[in-house]
C-alpha positions, 0 to 999 in steps of 0.5 A: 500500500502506498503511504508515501512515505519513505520505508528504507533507504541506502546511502553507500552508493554516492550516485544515481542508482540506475536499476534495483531487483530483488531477489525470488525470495523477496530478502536481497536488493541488489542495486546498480550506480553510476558510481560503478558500484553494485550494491547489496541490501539485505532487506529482513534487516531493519531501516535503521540496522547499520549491518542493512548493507550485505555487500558492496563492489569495488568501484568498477570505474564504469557505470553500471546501467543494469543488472 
């Protein structure tokens, strides 16, 4: 249901987030950046939990558009 209202957000990419996916069991959110970077976000951990972040790549030195 659409509250408008913000329900998780990320802050270790530094760019435009160009393409997010979550994975078959709904747990993953994998996100791709300008920044070259590919992000992993494990999404059974709370909003505010400071380990929310399960991975994330080494700067490619490309943008990554898609997954």
């Amino acid at each position: 249901m659409r509250s408008g209202q913000c329900v998780y957000d990320v802050h270790e990419q530094e760019e435009t987030i160009t393409q997010m996916i979550i994975n078959k069991d709904n747990t993953l959110l994998l996100s791709t950046s300008y920044d070259g970077t590919l992000g992993v976000y494990d999404l059974r951990k709370d909003n505010k939990s400071k380990d929310k972040l399960y991975a994330l790549s080494d700067c490619l030195e490309e943008d990554l558009l898609s997954i």
